[in-house]
mmCIF file of the N, C-alpha and C atoms, coordinates in Angstrom:
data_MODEL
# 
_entry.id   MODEL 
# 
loop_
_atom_site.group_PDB 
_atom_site.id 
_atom_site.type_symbol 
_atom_site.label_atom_id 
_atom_site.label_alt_id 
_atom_site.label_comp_id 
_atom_site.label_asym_id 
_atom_site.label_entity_id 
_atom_site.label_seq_id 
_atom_site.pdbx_PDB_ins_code 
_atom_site.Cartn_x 
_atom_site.Cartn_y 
_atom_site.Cartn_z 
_atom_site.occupancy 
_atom_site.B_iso_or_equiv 
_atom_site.pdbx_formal_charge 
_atom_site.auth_seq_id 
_atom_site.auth_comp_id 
_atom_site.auth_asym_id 
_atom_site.auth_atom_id 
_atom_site.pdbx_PDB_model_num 
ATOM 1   N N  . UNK A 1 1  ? 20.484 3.299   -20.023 1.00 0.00 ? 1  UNK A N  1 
ATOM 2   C CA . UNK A 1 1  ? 19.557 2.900   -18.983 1.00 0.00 ? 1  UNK A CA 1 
ATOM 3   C C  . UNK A 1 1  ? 20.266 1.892   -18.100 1.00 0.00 ? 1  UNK A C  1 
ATOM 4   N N  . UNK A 1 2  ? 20.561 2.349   -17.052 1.00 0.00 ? 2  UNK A N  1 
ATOM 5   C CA . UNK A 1 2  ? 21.100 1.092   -16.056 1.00 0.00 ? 2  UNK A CA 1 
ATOM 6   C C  . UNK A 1 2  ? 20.237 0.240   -15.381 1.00 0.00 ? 2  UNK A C  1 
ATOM 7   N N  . UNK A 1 3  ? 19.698 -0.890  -16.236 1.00 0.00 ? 3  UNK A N  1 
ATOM 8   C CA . UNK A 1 3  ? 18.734 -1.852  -15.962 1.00 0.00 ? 3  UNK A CA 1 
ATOM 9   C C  . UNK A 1 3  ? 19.125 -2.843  -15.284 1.00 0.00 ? 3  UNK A C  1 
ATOM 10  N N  . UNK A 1 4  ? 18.951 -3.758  -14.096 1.00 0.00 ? 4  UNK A N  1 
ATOM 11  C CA . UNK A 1 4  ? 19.199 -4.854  -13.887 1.00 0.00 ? 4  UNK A CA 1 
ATOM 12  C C  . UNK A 1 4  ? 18.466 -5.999  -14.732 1.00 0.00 ? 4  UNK A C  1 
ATOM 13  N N  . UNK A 1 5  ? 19.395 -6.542  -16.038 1.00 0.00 ? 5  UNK A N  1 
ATOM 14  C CA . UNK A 1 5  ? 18.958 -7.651  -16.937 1.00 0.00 ? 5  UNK A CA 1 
ATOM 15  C C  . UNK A 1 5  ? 19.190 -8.355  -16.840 1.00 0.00 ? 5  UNK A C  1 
ATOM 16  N N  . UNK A 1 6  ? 19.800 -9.137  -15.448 1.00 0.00 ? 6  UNK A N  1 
ATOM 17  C CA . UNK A 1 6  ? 20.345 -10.600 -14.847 1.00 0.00 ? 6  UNK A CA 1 
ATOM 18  C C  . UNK A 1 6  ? 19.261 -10.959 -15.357 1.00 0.00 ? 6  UNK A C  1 
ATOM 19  N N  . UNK A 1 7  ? 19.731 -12.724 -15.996 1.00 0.00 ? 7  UNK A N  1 
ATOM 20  C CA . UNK A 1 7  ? 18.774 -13.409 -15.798 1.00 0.00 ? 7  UNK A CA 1 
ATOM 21  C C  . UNK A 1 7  ? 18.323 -14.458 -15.165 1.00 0.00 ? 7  UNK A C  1 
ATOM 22  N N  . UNK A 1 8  ? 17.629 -14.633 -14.626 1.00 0.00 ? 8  UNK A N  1 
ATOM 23  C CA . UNK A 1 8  ? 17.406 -15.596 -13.172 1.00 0.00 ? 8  UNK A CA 1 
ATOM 24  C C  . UNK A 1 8  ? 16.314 -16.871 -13.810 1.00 0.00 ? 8  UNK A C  1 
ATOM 25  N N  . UNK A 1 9  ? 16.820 -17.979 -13.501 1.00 0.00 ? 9  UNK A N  1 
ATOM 26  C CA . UNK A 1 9  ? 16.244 -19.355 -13.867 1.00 0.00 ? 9  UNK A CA 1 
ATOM 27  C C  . UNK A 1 9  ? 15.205 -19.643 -12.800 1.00 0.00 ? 9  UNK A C  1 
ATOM 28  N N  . UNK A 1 10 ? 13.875 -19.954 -13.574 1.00 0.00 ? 10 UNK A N  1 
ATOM 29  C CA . UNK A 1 10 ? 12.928 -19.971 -12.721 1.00 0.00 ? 10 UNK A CA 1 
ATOM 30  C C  . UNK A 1 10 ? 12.804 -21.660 -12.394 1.00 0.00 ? 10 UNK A C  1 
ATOM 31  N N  . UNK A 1 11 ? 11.649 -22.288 -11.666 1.00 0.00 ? 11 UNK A N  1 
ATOM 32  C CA . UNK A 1 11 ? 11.458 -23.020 -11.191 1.00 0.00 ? 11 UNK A CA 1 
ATOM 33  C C  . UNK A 1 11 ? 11.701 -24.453 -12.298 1.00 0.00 ? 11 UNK A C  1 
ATOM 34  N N  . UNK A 1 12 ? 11.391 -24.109 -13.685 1.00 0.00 ? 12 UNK A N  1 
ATOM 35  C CA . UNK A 1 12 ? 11.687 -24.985 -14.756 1.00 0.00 ? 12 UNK A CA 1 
ATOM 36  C C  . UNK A 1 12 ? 12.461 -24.942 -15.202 1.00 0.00 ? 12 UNK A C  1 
ATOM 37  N N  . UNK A 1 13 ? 13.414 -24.060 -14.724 1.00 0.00 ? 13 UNK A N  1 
ATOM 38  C CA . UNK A 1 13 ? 14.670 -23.805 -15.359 1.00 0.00 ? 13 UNK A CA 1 
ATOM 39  C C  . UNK A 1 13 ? 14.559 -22.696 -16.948 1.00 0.00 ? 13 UNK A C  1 
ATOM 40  N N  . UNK A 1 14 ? 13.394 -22.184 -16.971 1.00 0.00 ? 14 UNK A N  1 
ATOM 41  C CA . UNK A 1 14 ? 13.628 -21.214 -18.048 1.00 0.00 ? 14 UNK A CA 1 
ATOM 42  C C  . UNK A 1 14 ? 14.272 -20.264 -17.984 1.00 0.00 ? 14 UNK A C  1 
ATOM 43  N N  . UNK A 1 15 ? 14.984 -19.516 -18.392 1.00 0.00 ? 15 UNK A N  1 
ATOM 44  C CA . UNK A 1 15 ? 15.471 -17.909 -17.666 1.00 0.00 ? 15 UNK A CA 1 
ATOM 45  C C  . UNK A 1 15 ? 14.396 -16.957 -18.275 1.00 0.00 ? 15 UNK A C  1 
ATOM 46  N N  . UNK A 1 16 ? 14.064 -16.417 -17.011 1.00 0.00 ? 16 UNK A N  1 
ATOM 47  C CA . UNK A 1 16 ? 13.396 -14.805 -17.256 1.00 0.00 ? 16 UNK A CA 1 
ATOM 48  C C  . UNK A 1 16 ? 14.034 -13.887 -17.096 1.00 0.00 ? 16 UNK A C  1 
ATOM 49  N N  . UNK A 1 17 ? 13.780 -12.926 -18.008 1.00 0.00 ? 17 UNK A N  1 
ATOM 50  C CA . UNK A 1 17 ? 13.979 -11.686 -17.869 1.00 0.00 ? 17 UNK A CA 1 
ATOM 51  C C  . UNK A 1 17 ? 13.513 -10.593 -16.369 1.00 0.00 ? 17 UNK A C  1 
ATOM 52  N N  . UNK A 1 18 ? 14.845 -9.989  -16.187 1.00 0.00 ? 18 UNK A N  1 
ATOM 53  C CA . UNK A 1 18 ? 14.679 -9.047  -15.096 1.00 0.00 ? 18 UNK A CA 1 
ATOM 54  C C  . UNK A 1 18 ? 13.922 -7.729  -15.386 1.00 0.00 ? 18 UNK A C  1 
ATOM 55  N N  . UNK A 1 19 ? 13.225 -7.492  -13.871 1.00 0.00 ? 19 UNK A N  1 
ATOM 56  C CA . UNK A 1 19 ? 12.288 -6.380  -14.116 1.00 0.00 ? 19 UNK A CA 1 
ATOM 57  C C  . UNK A 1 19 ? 13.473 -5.466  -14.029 1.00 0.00 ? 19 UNK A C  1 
ATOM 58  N N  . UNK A 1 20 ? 12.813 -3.826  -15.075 1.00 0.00 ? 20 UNK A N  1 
ATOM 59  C CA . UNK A 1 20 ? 13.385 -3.126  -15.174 1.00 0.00 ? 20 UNK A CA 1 
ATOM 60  C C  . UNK A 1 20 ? 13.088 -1.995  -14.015 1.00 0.00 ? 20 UNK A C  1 
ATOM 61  N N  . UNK A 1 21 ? 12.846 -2.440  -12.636 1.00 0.00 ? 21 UNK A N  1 
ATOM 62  C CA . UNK A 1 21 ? 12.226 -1.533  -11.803 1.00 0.00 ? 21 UNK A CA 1 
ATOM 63  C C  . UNK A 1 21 ? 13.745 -1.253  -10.853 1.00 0.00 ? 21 UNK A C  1 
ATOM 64  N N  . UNK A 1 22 ? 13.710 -0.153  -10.787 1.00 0.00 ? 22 UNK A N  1 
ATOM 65  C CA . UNK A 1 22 ? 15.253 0.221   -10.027 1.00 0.00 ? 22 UNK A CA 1 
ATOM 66  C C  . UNK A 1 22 ? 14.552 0.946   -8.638  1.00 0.00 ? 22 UNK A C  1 
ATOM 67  N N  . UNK A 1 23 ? 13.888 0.380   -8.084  1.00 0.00 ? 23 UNK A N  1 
ATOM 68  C CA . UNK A 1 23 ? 13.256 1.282   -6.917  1.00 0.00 ? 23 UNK A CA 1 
ATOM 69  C C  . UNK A 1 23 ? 12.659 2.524   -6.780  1.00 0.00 ? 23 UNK A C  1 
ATOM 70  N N  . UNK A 1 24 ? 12.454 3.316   -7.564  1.00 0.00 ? 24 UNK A N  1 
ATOM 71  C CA . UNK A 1 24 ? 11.965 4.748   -7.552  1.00 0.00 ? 24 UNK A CA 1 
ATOM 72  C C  . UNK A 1 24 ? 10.976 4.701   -7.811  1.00 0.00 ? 24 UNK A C  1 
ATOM 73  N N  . UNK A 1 25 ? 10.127 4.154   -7.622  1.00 0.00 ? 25 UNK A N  1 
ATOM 74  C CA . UNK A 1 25 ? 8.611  4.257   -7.823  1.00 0.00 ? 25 UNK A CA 1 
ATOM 75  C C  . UNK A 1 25 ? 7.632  5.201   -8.071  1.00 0.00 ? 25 UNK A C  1 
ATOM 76  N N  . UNK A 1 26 ? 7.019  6.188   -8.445  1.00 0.00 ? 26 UNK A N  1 
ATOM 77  C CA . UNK A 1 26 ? 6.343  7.179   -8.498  1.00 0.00 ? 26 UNK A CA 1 
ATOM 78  C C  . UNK A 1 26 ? 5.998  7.298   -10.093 1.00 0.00 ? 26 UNK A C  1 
ATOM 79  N N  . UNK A 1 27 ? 5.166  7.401   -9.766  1.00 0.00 ? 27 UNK A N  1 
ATOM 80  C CA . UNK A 1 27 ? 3.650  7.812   -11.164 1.00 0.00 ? 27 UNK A CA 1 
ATOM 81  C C  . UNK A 1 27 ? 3.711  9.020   -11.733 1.00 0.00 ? 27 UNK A C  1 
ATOM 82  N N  . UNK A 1 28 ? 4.119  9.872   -12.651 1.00 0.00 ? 28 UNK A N  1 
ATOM 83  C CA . UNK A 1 28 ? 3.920  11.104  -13.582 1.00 0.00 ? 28 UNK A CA 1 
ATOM 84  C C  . UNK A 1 28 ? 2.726  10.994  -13.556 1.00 0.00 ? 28 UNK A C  1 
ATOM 85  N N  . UNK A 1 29 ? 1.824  12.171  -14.586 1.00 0.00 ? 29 UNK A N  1 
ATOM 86  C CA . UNK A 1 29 ? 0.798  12.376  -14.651 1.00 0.00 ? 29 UNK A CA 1 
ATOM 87  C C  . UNK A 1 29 ? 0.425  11.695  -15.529 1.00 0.00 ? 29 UNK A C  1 
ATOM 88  N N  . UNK A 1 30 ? 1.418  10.991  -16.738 1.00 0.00 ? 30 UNK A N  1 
ATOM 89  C CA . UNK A 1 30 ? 1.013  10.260  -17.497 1.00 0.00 ? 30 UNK A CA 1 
ATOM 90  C C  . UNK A 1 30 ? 1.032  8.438   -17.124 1.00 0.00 ? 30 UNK A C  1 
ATOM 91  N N  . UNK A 1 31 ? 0.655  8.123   -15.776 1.00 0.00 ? 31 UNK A N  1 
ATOM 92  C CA . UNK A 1 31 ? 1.097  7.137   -15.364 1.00 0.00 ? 31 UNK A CA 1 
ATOM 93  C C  . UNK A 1 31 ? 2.367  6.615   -16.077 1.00 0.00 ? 31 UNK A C  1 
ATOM 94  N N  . UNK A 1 32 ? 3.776  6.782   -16.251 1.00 0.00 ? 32 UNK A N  1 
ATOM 95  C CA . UNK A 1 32 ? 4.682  6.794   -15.930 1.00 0.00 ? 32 UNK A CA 1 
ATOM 96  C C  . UNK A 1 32 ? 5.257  6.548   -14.988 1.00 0.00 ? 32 UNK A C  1 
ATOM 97  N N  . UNK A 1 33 ? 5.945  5.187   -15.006 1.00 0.00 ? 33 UNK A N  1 
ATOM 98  C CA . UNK A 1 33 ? 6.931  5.253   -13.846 1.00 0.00 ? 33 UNK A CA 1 
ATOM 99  C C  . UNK A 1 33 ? 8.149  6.349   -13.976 1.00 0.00 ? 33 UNK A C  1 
ATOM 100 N N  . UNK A 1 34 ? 8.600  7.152   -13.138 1.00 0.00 ? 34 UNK A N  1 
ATOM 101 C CA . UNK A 1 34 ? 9.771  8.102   -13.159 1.00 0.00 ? 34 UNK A CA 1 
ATOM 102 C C  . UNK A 1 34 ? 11.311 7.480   -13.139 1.00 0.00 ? 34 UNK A C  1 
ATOM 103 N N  . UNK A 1 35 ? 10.855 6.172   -12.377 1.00 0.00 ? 35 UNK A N  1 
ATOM 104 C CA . UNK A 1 35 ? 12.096 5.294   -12.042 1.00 0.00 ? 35 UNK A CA 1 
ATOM 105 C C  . UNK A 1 35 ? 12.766 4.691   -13.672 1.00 0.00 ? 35 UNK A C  1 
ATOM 106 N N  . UNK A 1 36 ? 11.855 3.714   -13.767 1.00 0.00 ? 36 UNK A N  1 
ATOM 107 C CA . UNK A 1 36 ? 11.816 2.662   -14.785 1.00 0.00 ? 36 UNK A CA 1 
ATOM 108 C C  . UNK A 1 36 ? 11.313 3.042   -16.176 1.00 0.00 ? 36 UNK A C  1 
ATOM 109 N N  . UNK A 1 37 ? 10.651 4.060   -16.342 1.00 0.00 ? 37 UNK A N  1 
ATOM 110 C CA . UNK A 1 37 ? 9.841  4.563   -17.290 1.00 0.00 ? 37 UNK A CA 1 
ATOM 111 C C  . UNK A 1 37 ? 8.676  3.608   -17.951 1.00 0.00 ? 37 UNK A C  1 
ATOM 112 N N  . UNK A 1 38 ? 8.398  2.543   -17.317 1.00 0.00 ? 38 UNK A N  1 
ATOM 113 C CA . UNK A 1 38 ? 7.163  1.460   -17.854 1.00 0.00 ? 38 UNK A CA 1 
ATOM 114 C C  . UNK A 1 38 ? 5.818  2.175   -17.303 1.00 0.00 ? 38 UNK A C  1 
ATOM 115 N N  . UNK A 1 39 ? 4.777  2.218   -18.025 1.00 0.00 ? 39 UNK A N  1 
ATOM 116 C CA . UNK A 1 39 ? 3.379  3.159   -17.595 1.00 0.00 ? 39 UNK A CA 1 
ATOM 117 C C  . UNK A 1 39 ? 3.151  1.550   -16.387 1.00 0.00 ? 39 UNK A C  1 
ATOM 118 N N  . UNK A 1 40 ? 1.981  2.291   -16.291 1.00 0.00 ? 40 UNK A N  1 
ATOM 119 C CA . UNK A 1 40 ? 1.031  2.042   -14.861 1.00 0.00 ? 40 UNK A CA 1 
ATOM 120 C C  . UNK A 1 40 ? 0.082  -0.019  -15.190 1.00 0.00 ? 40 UNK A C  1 
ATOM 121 N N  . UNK A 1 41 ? -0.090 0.342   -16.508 1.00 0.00 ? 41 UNK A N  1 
ATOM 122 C CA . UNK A 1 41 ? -0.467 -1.035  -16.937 1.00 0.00 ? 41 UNK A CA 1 
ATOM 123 C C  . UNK A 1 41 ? 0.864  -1.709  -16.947 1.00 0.00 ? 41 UNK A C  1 
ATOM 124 N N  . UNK A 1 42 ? 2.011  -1.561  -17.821 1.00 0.00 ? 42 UNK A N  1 
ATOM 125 C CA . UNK A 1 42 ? 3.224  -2.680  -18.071 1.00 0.00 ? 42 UNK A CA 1 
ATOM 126 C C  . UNK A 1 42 ? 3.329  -3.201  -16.743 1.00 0.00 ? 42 UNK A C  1 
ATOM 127 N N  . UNK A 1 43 ? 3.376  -2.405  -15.581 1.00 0.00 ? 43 UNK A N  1 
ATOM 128 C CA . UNK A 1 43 ? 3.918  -2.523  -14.010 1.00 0.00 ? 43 UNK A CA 1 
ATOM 129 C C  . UNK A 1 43 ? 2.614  -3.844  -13.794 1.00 0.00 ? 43 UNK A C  1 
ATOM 130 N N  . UNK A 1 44 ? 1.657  -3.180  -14.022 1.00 0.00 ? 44 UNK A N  1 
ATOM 131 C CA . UNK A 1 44 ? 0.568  -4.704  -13.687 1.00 0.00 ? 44 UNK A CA 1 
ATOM 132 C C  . UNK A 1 44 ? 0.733  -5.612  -14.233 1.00 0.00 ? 44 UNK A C  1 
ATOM 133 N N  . UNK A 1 45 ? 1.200  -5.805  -15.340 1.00 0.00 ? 45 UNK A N  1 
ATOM 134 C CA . UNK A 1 45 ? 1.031  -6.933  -16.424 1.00 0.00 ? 45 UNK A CA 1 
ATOM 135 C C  . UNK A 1 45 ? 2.338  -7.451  -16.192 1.00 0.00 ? 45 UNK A C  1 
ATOM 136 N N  . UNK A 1 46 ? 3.403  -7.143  -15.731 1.00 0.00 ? 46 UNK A N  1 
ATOM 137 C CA . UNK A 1 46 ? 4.451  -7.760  -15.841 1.00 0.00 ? 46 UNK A CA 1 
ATOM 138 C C  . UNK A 1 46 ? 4.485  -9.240  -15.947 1.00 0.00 ? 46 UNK A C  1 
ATOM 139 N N  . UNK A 1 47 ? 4.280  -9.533  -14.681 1.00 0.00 ? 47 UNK A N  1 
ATOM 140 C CA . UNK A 1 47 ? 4.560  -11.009 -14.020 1.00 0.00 ? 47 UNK A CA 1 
ATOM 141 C C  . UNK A 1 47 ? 3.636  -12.075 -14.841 1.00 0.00 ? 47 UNK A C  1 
ATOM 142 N N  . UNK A 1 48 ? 2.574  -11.501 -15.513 1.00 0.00 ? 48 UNK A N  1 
ATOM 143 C CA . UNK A 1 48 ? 1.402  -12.282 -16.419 1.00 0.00 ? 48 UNK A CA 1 
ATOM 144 C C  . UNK A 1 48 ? 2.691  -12.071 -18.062 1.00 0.00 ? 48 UNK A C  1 
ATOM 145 N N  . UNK A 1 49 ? 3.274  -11.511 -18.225 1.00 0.00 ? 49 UNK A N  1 
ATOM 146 C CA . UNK A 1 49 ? 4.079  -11.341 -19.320 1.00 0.00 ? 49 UNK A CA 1 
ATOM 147 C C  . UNK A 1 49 ? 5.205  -12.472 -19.515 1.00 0.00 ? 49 UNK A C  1 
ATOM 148 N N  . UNK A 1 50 ? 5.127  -12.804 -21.201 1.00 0.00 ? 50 UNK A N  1 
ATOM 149 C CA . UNK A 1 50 ? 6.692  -13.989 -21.180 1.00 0.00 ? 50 UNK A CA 1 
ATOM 150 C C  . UNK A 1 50 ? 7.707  -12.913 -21.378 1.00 0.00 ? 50 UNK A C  1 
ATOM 151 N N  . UNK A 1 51 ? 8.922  -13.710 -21.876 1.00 0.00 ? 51 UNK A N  1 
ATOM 152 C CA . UNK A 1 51 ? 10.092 -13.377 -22.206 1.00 0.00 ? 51 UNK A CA 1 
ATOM 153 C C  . UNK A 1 51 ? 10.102 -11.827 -23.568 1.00 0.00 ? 51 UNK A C  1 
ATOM 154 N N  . UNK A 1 52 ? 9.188  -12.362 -24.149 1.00 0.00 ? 52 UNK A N  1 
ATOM 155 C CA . UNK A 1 52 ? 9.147  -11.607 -25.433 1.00 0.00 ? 52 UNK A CA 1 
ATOM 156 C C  . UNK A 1 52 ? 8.373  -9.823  -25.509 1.00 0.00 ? 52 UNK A C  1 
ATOM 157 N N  . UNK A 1 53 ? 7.653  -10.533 -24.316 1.00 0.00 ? 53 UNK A N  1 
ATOM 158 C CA . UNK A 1 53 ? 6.209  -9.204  -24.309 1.00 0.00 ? 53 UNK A CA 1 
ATOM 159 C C  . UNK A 1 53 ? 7.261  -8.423  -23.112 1.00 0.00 ? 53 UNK A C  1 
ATOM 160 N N  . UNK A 1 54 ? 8.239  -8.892  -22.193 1.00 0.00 ? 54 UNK A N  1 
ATOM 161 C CA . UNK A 1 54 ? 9.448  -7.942  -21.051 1.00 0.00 ? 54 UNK A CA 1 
ATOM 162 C C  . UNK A 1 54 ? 10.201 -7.379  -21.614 1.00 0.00 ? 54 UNK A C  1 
ATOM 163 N N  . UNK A 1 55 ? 11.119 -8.090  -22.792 1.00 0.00 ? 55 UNK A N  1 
ATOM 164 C CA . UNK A 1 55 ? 11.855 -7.500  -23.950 1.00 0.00 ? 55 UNK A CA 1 
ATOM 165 C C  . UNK A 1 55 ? 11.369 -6.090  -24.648 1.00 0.00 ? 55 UNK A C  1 
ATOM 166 N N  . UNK A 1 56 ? 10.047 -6.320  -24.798 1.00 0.00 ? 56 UNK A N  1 
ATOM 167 C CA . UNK A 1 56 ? 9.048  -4.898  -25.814 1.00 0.00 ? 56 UNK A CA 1 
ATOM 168 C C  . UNK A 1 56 ? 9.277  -4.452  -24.338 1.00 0.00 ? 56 UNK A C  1 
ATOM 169 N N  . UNK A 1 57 ? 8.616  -4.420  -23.716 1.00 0.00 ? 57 UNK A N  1 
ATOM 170 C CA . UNK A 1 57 ? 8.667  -4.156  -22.414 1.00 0.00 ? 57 UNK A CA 1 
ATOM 171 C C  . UNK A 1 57 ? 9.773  -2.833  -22.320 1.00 0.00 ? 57 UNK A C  1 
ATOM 172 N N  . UNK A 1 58 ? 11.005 -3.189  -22.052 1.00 0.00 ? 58 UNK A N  1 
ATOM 173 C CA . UNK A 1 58 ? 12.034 -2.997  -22.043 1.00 0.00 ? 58 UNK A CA 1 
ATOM 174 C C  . UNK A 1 58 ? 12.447 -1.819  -22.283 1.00 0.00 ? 58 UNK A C  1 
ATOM 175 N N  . UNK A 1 59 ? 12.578 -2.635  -24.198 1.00 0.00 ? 59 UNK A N  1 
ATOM 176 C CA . UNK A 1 59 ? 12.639 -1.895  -25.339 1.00 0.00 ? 59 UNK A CA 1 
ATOM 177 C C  . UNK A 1 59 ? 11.798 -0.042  -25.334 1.00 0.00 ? 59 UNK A C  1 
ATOM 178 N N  . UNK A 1 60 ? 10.699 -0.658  -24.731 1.00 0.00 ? 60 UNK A N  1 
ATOM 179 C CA . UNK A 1 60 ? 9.824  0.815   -24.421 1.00 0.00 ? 60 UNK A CA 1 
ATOM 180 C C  . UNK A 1 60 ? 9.920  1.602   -23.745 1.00 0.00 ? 60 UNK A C  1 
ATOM 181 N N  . UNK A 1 61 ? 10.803 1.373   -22.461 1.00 0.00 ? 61 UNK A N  1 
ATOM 182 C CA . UNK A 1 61 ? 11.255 2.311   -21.424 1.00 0.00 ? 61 UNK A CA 1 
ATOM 183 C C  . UNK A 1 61 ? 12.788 3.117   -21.623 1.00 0.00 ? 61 UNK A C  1 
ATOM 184 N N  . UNK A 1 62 ? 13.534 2.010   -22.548 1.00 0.00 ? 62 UNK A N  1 
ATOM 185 C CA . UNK A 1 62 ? 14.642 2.848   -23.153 1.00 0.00 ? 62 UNK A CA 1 
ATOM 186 C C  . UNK A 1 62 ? 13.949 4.039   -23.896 1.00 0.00 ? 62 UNK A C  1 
ATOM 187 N N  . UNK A 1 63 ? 13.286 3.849   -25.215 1.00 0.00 ? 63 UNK A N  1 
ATOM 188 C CA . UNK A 1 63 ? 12.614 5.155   -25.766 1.00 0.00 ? 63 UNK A CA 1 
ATOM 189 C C  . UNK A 1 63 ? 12.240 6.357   -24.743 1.00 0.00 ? 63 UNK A C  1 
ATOM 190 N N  . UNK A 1 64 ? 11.361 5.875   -23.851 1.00 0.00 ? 64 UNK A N  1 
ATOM 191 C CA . UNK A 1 64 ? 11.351 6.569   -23.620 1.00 0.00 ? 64 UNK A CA 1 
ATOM 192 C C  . UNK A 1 64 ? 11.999 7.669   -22.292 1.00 0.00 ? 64 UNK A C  1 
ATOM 193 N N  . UNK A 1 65 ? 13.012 6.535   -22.176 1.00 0.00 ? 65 UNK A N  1 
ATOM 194 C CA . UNK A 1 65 ? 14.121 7.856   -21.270 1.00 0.00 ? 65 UNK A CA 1 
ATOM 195 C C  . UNK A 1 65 ? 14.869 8.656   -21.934 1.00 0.00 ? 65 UNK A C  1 
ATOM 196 N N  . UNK A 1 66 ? 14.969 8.426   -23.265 1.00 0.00 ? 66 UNK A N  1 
ATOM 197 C CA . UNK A 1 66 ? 15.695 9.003   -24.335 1.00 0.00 ? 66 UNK A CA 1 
ATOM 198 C C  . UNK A 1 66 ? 15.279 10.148  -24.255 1.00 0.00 ? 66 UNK A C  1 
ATOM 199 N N  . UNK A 1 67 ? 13.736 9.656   -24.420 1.00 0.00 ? 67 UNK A N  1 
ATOM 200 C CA . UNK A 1 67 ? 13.078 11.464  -24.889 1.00 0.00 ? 67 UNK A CA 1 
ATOM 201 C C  . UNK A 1 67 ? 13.389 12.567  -23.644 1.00 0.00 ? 67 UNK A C  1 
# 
């Protein structure tokens, strides 16, 4: 998966994790992103998400480009 996983220091200096959105935007029928492979909720929830819940995050869009 060629993810951009820079990590960029936010205003407190924590580092967050980079979104795994590579520009391709578009919805499958299974709300699926086609780009990124994160469904239609992860994409909303992101930015409300820490470090740990982007990681699963992540972790879930590798699976499923695999398949």
């Amino acid at each position: 998966m060629s993810v951009n996983k820079e990590a960029k220091p936010t205003q407190n200096n924590a580092v967050q994790v980079a979104s795994p959105c590579i520009r391709h935007c578009c919805l499958d029928n299974n709300d699926i992103c086609v780009g990124c492979k994160r469904t239609l909720q992860e994409i909303i929830d992101w930015q409300s998400f820490d470090n740990e819940q982007k990681n699963a995050v992540i972790r879930a869009c590798q699976s499923r480009k695999a398949c």
